[in-house]
Every structure is written in structure tokens, then in C-alpha cells.
MDTraj code that builds the backbone (N, CA, C; nanometers):
import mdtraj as md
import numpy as np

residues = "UNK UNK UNK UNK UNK UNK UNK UNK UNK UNK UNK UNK UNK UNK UNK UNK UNK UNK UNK UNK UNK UNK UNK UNK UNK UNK UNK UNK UNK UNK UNK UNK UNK UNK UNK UNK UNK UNK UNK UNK UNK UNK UNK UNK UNK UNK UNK UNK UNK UNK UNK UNK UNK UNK UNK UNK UNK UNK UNK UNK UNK UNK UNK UNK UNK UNK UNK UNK UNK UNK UNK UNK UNK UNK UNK UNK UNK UNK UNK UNK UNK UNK UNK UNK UNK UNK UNK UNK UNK UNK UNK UNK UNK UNK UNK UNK UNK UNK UNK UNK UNK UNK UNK UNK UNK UNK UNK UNK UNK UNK UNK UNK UNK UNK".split()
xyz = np.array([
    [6.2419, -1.4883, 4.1017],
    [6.1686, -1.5433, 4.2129],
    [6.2553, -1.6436, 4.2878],
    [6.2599, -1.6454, 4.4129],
    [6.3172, -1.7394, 4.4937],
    [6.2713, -1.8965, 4.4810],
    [6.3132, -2.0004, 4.4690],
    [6.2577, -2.0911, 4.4729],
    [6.2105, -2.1520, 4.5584],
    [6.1006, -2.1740, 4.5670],
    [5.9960, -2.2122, 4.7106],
    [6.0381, -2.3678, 4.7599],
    [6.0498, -2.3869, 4.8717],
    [6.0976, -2.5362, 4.9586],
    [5.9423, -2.5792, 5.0020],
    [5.8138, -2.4948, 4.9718],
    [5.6942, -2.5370, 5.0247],
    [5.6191, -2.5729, 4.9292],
    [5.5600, -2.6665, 4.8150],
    [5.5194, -2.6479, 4.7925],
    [5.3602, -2.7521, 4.7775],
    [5.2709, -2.7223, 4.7372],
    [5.1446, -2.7085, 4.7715],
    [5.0538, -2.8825, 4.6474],
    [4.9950, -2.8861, 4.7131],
    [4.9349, -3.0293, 4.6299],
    [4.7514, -3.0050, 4.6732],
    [4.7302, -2.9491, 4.5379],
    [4.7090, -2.9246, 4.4261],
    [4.7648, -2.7632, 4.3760],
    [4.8125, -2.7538, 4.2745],
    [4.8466, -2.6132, 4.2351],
    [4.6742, -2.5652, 4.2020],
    [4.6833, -2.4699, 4.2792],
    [4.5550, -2.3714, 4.3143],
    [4.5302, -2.2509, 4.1524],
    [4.6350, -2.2255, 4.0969],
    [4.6569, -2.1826, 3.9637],
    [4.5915, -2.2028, 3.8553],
    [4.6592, -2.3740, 3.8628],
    [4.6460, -2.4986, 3.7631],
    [4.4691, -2.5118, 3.7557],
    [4.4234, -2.5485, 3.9106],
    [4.2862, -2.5735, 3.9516],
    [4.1881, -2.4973, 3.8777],
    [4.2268, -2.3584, 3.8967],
    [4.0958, -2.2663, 3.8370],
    [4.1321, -2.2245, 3.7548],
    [4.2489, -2.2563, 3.6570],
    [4.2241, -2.2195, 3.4809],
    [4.1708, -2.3456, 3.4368],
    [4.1939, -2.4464, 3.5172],
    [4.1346, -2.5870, 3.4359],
    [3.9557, -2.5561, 3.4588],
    [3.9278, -2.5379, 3.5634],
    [3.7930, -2.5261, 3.6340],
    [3.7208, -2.4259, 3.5460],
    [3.7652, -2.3095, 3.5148],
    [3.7509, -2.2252, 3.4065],
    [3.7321, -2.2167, 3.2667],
    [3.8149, -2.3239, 3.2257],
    [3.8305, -2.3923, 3.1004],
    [3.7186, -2.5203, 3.0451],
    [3.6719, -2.6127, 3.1789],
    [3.5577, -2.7166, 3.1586],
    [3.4674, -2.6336, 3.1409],
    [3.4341, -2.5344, 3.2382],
    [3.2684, -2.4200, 3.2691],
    [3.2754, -2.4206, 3.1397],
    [3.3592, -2.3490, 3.0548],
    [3.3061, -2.2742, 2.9232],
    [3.3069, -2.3858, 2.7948],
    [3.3935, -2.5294, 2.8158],
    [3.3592, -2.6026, 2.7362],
    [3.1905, -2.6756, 2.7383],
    [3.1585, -2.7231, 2.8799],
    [3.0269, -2.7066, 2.8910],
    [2.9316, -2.6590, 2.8359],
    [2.9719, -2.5373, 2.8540],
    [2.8540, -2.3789, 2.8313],
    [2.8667, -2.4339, 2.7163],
    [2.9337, -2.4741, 2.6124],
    [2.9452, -2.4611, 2.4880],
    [2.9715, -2.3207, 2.4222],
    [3.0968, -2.2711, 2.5342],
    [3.1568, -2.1454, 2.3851],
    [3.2653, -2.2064, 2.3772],
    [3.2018, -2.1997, 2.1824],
    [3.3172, -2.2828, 2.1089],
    [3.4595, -2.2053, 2.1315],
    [3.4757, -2.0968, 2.0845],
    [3.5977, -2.0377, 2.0422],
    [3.6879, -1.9712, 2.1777],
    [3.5840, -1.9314, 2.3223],
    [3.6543, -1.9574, 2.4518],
    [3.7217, -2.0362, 2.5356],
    [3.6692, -2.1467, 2.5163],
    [3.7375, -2.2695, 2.5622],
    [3.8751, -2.3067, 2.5380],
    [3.8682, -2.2585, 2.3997],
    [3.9959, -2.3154, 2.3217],
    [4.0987, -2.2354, 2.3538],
    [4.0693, -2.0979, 2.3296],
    [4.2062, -1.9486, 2.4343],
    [4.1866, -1.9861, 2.5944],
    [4.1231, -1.9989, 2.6231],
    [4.1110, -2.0551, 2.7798],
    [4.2266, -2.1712, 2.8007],
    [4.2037, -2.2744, 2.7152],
    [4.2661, -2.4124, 2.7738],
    [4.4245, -2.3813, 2.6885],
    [4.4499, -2.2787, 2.6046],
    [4.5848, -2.2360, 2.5928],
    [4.6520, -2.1249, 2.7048],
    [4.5461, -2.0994, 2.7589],
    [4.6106, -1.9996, 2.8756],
    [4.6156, -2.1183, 3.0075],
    [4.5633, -2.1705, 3.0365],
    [4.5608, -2.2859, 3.1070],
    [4.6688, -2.4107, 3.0921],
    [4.7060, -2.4209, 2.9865],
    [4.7852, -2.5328, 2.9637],
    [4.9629, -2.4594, 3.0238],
    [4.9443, -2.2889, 2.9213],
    [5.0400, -2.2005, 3.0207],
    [5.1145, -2.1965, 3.1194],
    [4.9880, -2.1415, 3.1953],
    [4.9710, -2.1395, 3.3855],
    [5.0128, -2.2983, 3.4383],
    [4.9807, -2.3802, 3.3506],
    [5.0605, -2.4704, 3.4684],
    [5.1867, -2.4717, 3.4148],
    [5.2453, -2.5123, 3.2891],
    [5.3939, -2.5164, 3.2327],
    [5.4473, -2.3521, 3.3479],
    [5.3676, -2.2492, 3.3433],
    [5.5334, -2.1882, 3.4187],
    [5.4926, -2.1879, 3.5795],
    [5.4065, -2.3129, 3.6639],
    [5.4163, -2.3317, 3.7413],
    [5.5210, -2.4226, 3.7624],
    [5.5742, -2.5114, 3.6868],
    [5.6786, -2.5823, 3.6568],
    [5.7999, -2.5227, 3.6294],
    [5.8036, -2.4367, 3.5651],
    [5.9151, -2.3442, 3.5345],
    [5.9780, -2.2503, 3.6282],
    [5.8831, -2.2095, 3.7376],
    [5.9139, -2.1531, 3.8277],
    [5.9601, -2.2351, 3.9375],
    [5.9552, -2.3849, 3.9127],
    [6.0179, -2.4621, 4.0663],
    [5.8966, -2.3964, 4.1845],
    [5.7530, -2.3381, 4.1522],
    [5.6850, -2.3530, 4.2287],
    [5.6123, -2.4856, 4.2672],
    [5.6138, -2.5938, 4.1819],
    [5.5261, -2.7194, 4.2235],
    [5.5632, -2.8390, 4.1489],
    [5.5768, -2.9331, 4.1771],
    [5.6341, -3.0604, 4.1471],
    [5.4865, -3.1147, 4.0011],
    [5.5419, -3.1733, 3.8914],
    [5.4308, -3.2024, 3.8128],
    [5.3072, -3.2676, 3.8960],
    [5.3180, -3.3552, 4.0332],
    [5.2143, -3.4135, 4.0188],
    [5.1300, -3.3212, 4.0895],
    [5.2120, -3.1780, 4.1538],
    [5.0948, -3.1059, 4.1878],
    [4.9996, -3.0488, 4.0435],
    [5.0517, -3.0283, 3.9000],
    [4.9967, -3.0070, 3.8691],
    [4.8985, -3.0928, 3.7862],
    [4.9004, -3.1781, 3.8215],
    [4.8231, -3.3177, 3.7276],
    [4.6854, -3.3190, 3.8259],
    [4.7114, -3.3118, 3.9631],
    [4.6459, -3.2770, 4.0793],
    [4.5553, -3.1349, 4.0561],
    [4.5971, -3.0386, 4.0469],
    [4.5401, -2.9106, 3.9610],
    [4.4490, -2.9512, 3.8798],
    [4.5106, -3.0190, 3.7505],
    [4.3968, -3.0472, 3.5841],
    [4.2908, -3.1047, 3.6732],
    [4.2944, -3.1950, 3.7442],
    [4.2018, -3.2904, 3.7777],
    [4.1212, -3.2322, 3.8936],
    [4.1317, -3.2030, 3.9552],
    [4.0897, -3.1394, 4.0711],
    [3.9845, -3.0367, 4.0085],
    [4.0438, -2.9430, 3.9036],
    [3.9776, -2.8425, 3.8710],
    [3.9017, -2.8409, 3.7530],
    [3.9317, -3.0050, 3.6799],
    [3.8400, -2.9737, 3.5641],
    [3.7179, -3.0312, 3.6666],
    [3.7260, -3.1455, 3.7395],
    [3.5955, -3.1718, 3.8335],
    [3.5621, -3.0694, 3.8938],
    [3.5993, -2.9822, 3.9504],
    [3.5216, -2.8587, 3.9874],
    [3.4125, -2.7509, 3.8911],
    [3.4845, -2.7679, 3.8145],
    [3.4596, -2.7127, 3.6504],
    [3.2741, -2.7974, 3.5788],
    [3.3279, -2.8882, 3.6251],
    [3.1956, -2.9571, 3.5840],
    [3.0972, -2.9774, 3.6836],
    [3.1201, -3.0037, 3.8105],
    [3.0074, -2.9898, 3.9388],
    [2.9883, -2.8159, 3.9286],
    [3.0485, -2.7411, 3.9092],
    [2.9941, -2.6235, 3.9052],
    [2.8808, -2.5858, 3.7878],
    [2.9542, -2.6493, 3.6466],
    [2.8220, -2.6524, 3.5329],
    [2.6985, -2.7144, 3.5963],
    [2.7344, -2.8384, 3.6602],
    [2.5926, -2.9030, 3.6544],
    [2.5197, -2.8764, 3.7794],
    [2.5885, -2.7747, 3.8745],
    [2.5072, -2.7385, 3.9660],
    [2.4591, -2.5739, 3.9304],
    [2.4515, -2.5172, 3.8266],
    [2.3865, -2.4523, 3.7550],
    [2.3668, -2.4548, 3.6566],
    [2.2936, -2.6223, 3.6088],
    [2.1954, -2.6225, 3.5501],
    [2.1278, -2.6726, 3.5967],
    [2.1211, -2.7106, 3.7316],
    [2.0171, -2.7541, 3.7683],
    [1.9221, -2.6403, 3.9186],
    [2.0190, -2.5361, 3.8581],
    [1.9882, -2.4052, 3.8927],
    [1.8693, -2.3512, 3.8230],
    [1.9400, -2.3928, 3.6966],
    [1.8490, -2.3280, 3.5974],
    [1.6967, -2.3552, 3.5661],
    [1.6870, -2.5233, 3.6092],
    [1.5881, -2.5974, 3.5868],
    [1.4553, -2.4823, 3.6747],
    [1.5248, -2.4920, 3.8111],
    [1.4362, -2.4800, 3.9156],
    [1.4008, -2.3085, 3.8754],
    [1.4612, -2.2114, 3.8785],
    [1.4615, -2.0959, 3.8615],
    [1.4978, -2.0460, 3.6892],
    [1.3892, -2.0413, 3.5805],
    [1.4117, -2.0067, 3.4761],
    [1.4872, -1.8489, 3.4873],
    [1.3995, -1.7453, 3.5415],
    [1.3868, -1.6016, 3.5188],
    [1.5649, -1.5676, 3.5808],
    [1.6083, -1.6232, 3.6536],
    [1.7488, -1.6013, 3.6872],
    [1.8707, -1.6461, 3.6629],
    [1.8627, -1.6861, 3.5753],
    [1.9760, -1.8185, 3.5509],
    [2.1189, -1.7042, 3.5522],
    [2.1180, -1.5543, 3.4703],
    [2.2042, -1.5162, 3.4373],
    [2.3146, -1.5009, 3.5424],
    [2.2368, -1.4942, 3.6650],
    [2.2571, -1.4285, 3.7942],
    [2.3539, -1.5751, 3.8609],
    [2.2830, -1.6963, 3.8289],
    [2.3238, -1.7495, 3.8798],
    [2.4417, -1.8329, 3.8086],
    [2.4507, -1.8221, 3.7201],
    [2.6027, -1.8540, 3.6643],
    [2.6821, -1.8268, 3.6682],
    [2.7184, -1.6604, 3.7045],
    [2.7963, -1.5643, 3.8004],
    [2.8589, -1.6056, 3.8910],
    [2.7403, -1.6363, 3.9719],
    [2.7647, -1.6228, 4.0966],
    [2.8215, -1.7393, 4.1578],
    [2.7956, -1.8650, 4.0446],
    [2.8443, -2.0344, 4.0771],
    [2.9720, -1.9796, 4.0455],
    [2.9909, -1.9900, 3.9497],
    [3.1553, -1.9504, 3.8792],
    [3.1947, -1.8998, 3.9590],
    [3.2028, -1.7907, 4.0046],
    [3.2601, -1.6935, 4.1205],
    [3.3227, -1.7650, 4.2608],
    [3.2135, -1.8080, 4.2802],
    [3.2430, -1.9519, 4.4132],
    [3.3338, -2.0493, 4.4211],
    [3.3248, -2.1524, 4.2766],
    [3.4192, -2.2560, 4.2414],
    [3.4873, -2.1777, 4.2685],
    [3.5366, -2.0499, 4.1234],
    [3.6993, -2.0289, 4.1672],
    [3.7878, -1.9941, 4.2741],
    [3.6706, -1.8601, 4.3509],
    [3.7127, -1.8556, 4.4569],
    [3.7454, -1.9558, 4.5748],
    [3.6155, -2.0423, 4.5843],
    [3.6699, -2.1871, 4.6008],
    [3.7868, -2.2544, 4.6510],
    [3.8638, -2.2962, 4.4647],
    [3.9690, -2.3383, 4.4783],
    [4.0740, -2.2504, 4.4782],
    [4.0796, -2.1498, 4.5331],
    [4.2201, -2.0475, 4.5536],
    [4.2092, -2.0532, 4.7122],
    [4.0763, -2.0176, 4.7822],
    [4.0948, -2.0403, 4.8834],
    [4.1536, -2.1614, 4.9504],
    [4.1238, -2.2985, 4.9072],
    [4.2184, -2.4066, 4.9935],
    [4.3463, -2.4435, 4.9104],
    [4.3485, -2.4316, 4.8045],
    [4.5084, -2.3956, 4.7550],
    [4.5840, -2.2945, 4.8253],
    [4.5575, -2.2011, 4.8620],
    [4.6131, -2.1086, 4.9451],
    [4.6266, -2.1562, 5.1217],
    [4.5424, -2.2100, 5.1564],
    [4.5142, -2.2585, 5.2857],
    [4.6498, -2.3731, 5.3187],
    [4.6737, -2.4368, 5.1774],
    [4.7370, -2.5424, 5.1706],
    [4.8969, -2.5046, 5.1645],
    [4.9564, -2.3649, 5.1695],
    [5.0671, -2.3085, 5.1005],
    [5.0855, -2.2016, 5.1625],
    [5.2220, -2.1708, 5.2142],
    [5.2217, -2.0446, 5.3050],
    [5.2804, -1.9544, 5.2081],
    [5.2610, -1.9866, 5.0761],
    [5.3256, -1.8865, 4.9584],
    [5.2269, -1.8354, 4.8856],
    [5.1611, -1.7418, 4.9228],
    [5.0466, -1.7223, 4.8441],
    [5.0796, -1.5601, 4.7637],
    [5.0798, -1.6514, 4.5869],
    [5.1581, -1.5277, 4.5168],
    [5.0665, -1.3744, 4.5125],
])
top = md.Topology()
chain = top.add_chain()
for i, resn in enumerate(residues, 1):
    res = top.add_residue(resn, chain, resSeq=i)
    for name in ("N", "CA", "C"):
        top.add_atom(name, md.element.get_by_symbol(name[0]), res)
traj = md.Trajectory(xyz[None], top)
């Protein structure tokens, strides 16, 4: 890979494996979280490795995206409150959003979009 002269603050990567990684610590799955936040811890080390993003983009990432991670839990559960009979639907569909979410203005933010 070429080494990029652009790069982007927050790593958009970093964002939604971290964001990915809070949801399911939340949710409380025990044994997902834990392969999650090793695939996550990953994704940012070879965002570093690749000379795609300076560490504090990715410190910017953890943080960015574990708070996303958690306004997304707690805005479906309070999904859940209001609407029992659907919840399944709507945990989907939150998740889906965050991540898409944060790829969309990580990307917005970066004319390198892998």
C-alpha cells in the first residue's frame, strides 16, 4: 500500500470495531465481546502499521466509538422500554446506523476511502 499524506481524525475503522465491541459488552455477550475487542484492538494496531493514521487518530477512534457504542445501547433500550413486541427489529436496525454512521463521516473526513 502506498503511504497516505491524508490522513483522517478519527480512524473510521478504529470507531466501529470499538462501537461494535461496547454494543456487545453492554448486551452482555460474555464470550463476543472479548473476540470482538481482540479484533478491534487489531484493526487499529495495523491502522498504525500501515502509516494510514497517526496514534492520536486512533485514540480518537477508541473514544469516539466506544461512545457511539454506548448511545447506541442506550438508545435501544430505551427502544425497548417503549415498544416491547419489537425490540429484535430494533437492535438491528440501531446497530446498523451507528456503524454505518461512523464510516460515513470517517469517510467524509478522508479522500482515502479503503
Amino acid at each position: 500500500l502506498p503511504i497516505s499524506r491524508d490522513y483522517s481524525f478519527p480512524s473510521g475503522h478504529t470507531a466501529a470495531s470499538f462501537a461494535s465491541v461496547t454494543a456487545l459488552y453492554l448486551a452482555g455477550e460474555k464470550k463476543m465481546w472479548k473476540a470482538a475487542l481482540v479484533l478491534a484492538v487489531l484493526i487499529a494496531l495495523s491502522r498504525l502499521y500501515l502509516y494510514v493514521h497517526y496514534p492520536t487518530d486512533i485514540i480518537g477512534g477508541v473514544v469516539f466509538g466506544s461512545l457511539s457504542g454506548y448511545l447506541g445501547y442506550k438508545i435501544v433500550e430505551w427502544i425497548q422500554k417503549k415498544e416491547q413486541g419489537r425490540q429484535h427489529y430494533a437492535v438491528c436496525l440501531i446497530l446498523l446506523l451507528t456503524t454505518s454512521a461512523i464510516q460515513k463521516i470517517a469517510a467524509a473526513k478522508s479522500n482515502w476511502i479503503p
